[in-house]
N, C-alpha and C positions, 0 to 999 in steps of 0.2 A: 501580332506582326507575322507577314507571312512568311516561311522562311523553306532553302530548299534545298534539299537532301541528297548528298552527294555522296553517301556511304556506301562503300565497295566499290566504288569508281575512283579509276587512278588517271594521274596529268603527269604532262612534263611541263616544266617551267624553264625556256631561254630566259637571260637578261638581266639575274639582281646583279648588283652591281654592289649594292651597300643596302641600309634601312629603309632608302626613300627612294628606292626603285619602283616606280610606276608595277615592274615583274612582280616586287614585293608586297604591293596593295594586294595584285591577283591571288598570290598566293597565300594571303592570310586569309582570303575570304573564302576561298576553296578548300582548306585547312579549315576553316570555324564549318563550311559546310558537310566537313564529313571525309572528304577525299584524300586518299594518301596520294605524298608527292614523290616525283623526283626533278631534283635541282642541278641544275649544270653552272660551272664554272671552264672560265676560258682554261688558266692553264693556271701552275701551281701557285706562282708568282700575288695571285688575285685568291685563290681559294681561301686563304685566311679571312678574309676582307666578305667573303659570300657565307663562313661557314659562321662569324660573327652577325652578320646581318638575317641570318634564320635559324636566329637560336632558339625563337619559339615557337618554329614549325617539326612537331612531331614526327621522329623518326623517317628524316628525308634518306631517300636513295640520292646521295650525293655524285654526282659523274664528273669528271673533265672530258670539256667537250670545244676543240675551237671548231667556230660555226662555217669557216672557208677553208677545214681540212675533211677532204671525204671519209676517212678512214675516220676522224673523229665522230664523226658523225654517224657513220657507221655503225661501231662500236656502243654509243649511246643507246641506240633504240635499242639492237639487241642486247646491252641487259636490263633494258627496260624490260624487254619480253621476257628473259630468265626471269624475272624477279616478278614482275606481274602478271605476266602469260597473254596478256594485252593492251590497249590503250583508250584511255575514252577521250582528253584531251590534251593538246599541246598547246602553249600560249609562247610565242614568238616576239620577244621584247628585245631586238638585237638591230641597232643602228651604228654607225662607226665613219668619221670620216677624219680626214687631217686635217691639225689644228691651222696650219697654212691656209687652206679648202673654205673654214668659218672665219676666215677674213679676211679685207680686201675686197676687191673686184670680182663677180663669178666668173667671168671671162676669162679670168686669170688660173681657173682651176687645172691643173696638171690633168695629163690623159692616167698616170698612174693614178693620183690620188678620185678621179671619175669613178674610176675602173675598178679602185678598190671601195669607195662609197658606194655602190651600188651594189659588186659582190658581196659582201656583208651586211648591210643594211638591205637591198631585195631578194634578189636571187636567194640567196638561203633560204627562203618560206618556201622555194622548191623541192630542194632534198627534202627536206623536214616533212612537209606534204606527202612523198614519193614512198618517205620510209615508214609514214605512219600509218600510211591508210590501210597497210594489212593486217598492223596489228586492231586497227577500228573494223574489222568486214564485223558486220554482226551487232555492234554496239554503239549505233548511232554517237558516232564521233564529232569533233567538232575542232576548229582551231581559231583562232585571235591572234591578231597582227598588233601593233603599236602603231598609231598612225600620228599625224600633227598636219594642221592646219596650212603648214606652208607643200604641203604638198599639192594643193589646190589654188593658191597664192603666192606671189611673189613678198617672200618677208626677210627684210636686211640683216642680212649676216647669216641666214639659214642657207643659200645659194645651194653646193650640191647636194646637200643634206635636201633639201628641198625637193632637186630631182627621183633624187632615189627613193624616198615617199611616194612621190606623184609612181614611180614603180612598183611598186608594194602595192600599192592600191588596187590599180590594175591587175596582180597577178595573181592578186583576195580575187577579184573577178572571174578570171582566168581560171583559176585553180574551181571556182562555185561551180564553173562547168567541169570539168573534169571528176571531181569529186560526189556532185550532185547523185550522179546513176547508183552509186556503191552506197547511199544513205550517210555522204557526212556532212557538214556544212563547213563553212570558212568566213570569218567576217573581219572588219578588222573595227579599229577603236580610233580616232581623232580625236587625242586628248587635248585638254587647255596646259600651259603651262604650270610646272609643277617644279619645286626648288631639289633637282634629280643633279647628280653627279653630271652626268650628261646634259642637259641644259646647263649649269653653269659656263660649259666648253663654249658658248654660244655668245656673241657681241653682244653687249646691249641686253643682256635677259634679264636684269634689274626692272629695266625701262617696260620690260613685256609683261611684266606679273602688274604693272601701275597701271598701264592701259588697259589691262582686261578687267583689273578691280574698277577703274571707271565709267569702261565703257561698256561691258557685257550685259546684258540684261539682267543679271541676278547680281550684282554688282558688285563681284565680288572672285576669288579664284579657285580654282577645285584642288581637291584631294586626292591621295593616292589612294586611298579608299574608296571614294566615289568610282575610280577606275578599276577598280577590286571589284563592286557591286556591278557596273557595266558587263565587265569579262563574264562576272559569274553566271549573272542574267543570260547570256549570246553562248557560253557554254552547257548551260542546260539544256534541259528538255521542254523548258517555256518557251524555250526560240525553236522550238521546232521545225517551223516554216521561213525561217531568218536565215536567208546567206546571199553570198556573195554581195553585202552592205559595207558600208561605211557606216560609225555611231558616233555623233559627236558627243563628247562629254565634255565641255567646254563653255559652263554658264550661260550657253548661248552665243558666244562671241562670233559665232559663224555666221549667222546669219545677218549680219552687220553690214554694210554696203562698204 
């Protein structure tokens, strides 16, 4: 079995949330490949809840970090650099809208609650981007977005969760050019549904894990692991030539009419 070697190479990880964090696929696989982490938590409140969910990832550099304060933000990368002197990957698993926003009418979505689905859920791959690429000059870097299906589709009860995807996508794009000249890539991930603290918050996500088992080509629904081996794959050096893509991991379900 082929497998691929990530020793002496350090990541950051947005996003766990708990054990079935989509973040937490990525980071076990990058953890079994070799690579020391560092893990960020929003704020203290959730740190228990992040420091139990990677209890078997080896000696993490633990940070608080909210993803819509600059100064937090800040502050992360550089002691990423204190502590690692540079970056080789960052994986960006950070979506957030109001529970108002995931139901009902989309039409109905408040300009606040737009305004803040979108700041948190896209825009952030900006800074994150802005502040990593120096610590990458030199070490062909790479980053991973969290993407979903309804950013491309209209799917009930995702509404502006929906938009801020179809944003993110784009700014994986956006950003391929920008990044491309200094040597680093950017891609992101369109996963299938997966039973994530975050999906729950969603109408109807019983009914989406039944449909994708019936209808996806592989008939059946994926793993946070599968999305672990995805990220891992798009942040080596096998994807060399890989960026500014979209991957579905997704049984196939996308390409479904």
């Amino acid at each position: 079995m082929f497998t691929i070697d990530n020793s002496g190479k350090c990541g950051l990880v947005f996003g766990i949330a708990n054990h079935r964090s989509l973040a937490m696929g990525i980071a076990r696989k990058l953890q079994e490949s070799g690579a020391t982490l560092a893990i960020t938590y929003q704020n203290e409140r959730l740190k228990g809840m992040v420091e139990k969910a990677i209890d078997g990832i080896q000696n993490p550099l633990l940070l608080e970090c909210d993803v819509s304060n600059d100064d937090h933000l800040g502050r992360t990368f550089d002691a990423v650099k204190a502590e690692f002197g540079g970056l080789d990957f960052v994986v960006h698993s950070v979506a957030y809208a109001m529970k108002e926003d995931l139901e009902g009418m989309y039409r109905d979505t408040s300009r606040g609650g737009f305004r803040l689905a979108l700041e948190i859920s896209a825009y952030s791959l900006l800074p994150m981007a802005r502040l990593a690429a120096p610590l990458m000059k030199g070490r062909n870097g790479s980053l991973v977005a969290l993407s979903y299906l309804g950013a491309e589709r209209a799917v009930a009860s995702y509404n502006v969760m929906g938009t801020a995807k179809a944003a993110l996508e784009q700014a994986v794009k956006q950003l391929a050019l920008d990044l491309g000249p200094d040597g680093i890539r950017i891609n992101a991930i369109s996963a299938g549904p997966v039973n994530t603290l975050a999906a729950r918050g969603i109408g109807g996500f019983t009914g989406i894990l039944k449909v994708y088992e019936e209808r996806a080509p592989l008939r059946r629904n994926i793993t946070a692991d599968e999305v672990g081996s995805a990220a891992l794959f798009l942040l080596s050096d096998m994807a060399s030539g890989v960026t500014g893509t979209t991957l579905h991991v997704d049984s196939g379900y996308h390409i479904l009419g």
